[in-house]
Structures are given as C-alpha cells and as structure tokens.
N, C-alpha and C positions, 0 to 999 in steps of 0.2 A: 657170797661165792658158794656154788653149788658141795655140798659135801662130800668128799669124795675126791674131787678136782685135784686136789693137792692135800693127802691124808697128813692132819696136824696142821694144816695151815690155814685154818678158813674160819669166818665168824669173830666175834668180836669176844679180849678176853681181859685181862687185869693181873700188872705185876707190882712188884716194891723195884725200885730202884733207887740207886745207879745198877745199871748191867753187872758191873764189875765183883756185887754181890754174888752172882750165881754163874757167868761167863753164859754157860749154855750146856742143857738147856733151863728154862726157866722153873722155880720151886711145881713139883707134879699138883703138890696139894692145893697151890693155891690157881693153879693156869688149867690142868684138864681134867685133876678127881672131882667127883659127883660133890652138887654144894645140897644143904641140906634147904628145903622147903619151911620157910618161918612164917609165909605170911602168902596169900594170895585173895585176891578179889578179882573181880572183871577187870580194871584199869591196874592193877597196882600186881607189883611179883617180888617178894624179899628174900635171897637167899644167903644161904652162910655155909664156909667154905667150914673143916674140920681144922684145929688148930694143928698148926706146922712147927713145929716144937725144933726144927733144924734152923729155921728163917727168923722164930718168935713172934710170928704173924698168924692175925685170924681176919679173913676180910670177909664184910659183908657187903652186898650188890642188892640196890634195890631199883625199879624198873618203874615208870610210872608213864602212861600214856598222857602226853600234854600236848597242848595248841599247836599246831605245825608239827607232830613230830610224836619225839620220846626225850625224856629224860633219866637220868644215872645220878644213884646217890652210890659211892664207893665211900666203905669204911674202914680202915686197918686203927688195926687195935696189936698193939706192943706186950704179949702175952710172955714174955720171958721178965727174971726179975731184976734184969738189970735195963739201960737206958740205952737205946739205939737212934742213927737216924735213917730215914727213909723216907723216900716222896713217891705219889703214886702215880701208874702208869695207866694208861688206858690203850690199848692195841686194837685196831680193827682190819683184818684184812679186806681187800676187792681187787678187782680185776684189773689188770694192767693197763687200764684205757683213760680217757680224759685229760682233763685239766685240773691242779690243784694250783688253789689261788689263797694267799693272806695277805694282811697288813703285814711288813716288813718292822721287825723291833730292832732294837741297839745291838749293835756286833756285838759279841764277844772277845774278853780283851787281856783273857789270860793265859799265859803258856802252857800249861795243861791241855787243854783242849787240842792249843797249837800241835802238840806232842804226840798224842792222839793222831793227828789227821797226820802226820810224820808216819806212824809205826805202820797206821794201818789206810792205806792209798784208797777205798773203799769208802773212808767216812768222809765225809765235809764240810765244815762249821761256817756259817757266818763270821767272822772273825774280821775284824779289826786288820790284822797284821798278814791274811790268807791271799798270795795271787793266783792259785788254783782256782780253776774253771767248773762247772755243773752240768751236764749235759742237759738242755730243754730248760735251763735257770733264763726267764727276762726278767728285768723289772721296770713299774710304771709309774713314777709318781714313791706314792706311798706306798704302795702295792708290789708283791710279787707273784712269779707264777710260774709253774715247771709245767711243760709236755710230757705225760709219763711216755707217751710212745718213742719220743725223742730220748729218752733214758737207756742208752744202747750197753751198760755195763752194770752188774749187779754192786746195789751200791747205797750209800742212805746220807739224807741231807738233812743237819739240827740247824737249829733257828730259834730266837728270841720271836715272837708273833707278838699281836695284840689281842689273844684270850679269842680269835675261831681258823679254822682250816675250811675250806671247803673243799669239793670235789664237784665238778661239772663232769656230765656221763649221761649222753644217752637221753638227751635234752633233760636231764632232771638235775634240780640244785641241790647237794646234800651238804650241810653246813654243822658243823660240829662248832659247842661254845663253851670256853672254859676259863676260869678263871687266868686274867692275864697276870704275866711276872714278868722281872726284871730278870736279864741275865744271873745276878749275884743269887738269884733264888733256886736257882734249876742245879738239879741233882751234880755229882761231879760227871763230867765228859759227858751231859746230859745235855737236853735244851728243853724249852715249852713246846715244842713243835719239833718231831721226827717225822722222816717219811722216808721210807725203807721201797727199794725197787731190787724185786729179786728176777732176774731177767731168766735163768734156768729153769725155773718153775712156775714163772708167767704168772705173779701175783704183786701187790703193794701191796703195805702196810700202811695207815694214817694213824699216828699216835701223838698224844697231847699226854704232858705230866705238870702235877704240881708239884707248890713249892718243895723242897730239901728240907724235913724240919727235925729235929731232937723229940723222939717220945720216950720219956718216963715211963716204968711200968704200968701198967695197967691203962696208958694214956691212948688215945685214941687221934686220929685226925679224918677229916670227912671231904670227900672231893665229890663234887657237883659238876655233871657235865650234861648239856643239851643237844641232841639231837635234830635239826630243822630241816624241813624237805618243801620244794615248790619244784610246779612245773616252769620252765620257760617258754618266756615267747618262739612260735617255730623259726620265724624268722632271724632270731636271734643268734649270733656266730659262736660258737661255743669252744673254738678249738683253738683260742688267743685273749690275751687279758685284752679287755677293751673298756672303755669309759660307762657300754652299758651294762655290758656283764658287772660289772664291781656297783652298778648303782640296785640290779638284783640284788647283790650280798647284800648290800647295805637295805634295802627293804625288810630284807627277810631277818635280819639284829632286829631292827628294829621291831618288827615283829610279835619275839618273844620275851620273855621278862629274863631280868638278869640273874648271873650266877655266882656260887660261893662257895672257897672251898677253906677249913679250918682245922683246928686241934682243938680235940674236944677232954 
C-alpha cells in the first residue's frame, strides 16, 4: 500500500498477542519505533527492535529473499524475569480489492470466543455453535473464500486455516504460509488466520499467528512465515473460488519448502 494512503496503516508489521494485552494501540516499541540494523547482505536483512520493558518483549525480524517470493524468521524473547504467555502475530496490510481464499480448519468450540462475537458485532468466528452470517464468506469443498469488495461493513473474520492465506489481486497470486494449528493453540479470542476489513479507510489486513505458548525468562520462541507470488493464467477467473483457482494454490505450496515455528 502506497505510504501515505492511510498514515499508520500500511506495510507489513509484528505484534505479541492476544489483543487483549494492549486493546490499542499496539506496544510503539515493538510495531512503528526504528529496529536496530544486526545483519545485512544482498539477499538477507536482520533487525532488532529496542527491548520494551512495558510488554517484556524484544523481537527480532529477519528477511530473506527465497524461491518464489520472501521469507520471515520472527523472534520474541521474554526479557522480563518472570514467565509470560504470548503467541506471535504477523499483520500485513493491502488494498481493499480481491479475493482471499484458504483451507477451511475445525470451528471453534469455546464460549469465549462465542462471547466475544456477542460484545462486539464487528468480530466473527468460525464457531461451532455461530448462526451469524459474513458478508462475501462462500465455501467450496474444503476451501473457503471472502469477496473483500463484497465486505460492505468494517469488520474482521478469525478462522482455524490449514498453515496459508492467499490473496488473488490483480491477476497475481500472493500466498502467505505458516505454520498450521489447531484451534486449542491460538491465542485467547484469537484464531490462525484473521482478516480485518476496514471499509472507512479503504484498507485490509491479512494476519496469520502462532501457537499461544508459556516463555520462561529469558526464553525465546521463533515463528517462520513464507511469502509466495506467481502470475496467473489471464484467462483465468480470479473474482470466485473455483476448482482452478485452488489448483494454482495448490501449485504454488507445493512449490516451496515447508515451515516452522518454535520455542527456543
């Protein structure tokens, strides 16, 4: 997204969560202050944020140009001396246009969530026990898929996935891939797969988090995500899940080598 377009809203950035940590907005030190330069080459960029002594977090971001694309190595390290949980988030905004498609994972099936989508009309979970409707939500098969332009109300959809998101836009296929979880792993009021439609300011968010997990002092955990891009066929429909559009996804996984994310 052009800079500027939406000041604070653009570009791709990295929190701790659950939300509920910080409500909004998110820790300055870890989302927009300067990260410090550790490492660079032609293909490779590492940086490190300044330790957030409010959060107990210090993340580091490393950048690395790979097969099809780019890949993210994110690192949170638990710099206070007692023991916290947190799982990590990856936010990227674009433009309010396309199609986003995944594998469809296990509703979720606990009342929290349910509760959640109660207070605040705006959220909307895969749920188990959920008759609330999504505006631009099909699904095909195994597969699902939102119309952002169909998204007439500002508003964000969580989801269990199978570890990628994509985004079709503009005939080009952007594929994001990250380590898959089960519902019981994702942060609280959280999911593997958010997608945020802010219709006033005419932006999306695509965000994937990992597991929920307990760091011990000084303990670390590492989250790996991939970046994949291919052109499409022109002929190709791009504006509706269809049996060839999902055999593209499925090309382009294939593709690249797999990911992982841990506690280090």
């Amino acid at each position: 997204m052009p800079r500027g377009r939406v000041p604070g809203f653009y570009g791709d950035t990295f929190w701790p969560s659950p939300q509920e940590r910080f409500d909004w907005p998110p820790p300055p030190v870890l989302d927009a202050e300067p990260y410090e330069i550790v490492a660079e080459t032609q293909c490779q960029l590492t940086l490190r944020s300044a330790p957030d002594p409010d959060f107990g977090l210090q993340v580091d971001k490393h950048f690395q140009i790979a097969d099809h694309g780019m890949s993210f190595d994110f690192r949170l390290t638990n710099i206070w001396s007692r023991s916290q949980q947190v799982a990590p988030w990856q936010v990227t905004r674009a433009t309010r246009e396309g199609l986003l498609i995944w594998a469809a994972g296990e509703p979720f099936t606990d009342a929290d969530r349910l509760q959640k989508q109660h207070e605040d009309p705006g959220c909307w979970f895969m749920h188990a026990d959920s008759t609330a409707t999504f505006d631009g939500l099909v699904s095909a098969g195994a597969h699902a898929a939102i119309g952002v332009p169909e998204v007439r109300t500002t508003s964000k959809y969580f989801t269990d996935a199978r570890g990628w998101l994509a985004h079709v836009h503009h005939g080009i296929l952007f594929l994001r891939v990250f380590p898959d979880l089960t519902p019981v792993q994702a942060a609280p009021r959280q999911g593997e797969v958010e997608m945020y439609f802010n219709v006033e300011r005419d932006y999306i968010e695509l965000e994937n988090q990992g597991a929920y997990v307990t760091l011990a002092p000084g303990q670390c955990l590492d989250y790996r995500v991939q970046w994949r891009f291919s052109t499409l066929p022109a002929a190709l429909a791009t504006d509706r899940l269809t049996p060839e559009l999902v055999a593209e996804i499925e090309a382009l996984l294939a593709a690249g080598q797999g990911t992982a994310g841990a506690v280090g």
